[in-house]
N, C-alpha and C positions, 0 to 999 in steps of 0.2 A: 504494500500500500504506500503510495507517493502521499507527499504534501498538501494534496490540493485540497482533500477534508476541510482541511479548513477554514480555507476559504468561502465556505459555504455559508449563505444571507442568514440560514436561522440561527448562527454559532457567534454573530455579530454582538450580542450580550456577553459574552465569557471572554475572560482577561485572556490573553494572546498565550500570557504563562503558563496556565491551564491547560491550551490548547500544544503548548510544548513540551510538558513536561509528558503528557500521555502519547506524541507521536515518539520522544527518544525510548518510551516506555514500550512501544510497537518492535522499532528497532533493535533493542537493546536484549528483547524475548524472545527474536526469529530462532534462533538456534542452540536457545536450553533442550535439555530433557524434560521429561513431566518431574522427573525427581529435583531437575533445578531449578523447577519454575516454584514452588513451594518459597525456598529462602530468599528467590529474586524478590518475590512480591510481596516479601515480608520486609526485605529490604528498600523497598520501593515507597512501601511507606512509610517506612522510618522517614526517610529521605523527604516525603511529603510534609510531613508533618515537622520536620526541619525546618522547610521554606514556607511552612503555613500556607500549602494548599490543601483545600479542601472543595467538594462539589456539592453542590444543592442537588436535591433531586430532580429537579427541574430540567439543572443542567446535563446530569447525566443522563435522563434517557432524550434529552437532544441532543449529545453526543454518541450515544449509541444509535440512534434512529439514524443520522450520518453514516455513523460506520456502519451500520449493516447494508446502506444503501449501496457503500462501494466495495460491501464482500461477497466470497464465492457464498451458494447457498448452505455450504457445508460447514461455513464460518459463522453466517449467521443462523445457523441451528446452534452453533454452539455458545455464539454470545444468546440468543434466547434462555437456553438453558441457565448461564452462568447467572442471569437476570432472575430468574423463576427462582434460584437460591438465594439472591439475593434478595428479595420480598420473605421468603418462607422464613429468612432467619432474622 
């Protein structure tokens, strides 16, 4: 996934920072295991909560609604899912 997410008009509300800290976060994830993605994203926000970001719900699912729009459907079955746990817990 390229840059161009975010450029996108509904994302015009959320600080620029926001929108970079989760594309190096894209990047930075392509080529863990499932076993390293665990302490990545534990790390990750640490790291967040370092530079005091944080996201509204709001923002999040108009940041996901984005990126699903520019995932394969295999990607976005999986961010569905990751979201379905995310409400359940």
């Amino acid at each position: 996934m390229n840059n161009d997410w975010m450029n996108d008009p509904a994302l015009s509300g959320i600080d620029k920072a926001k929108l970079e800290f989760l594309q190096a976060l894209v990047f930075e994830s392509r080529t863990l295991s499932k076993d390293q993605m665990l302490p990545f994203l534990m790390a990750v926000a640490k790291r967040g909560q370092a530079d005091h970001i944080t996201f509204s719900n709001e923002e999040i699912e108009t940041i996901v609604a984005i990126i699903k729009r520019e995932s394969s459907p295999e990607d976005a079955a999986a961010i569905d899912k990751m979201m379905r746990m995310r409400k359940n817990k």
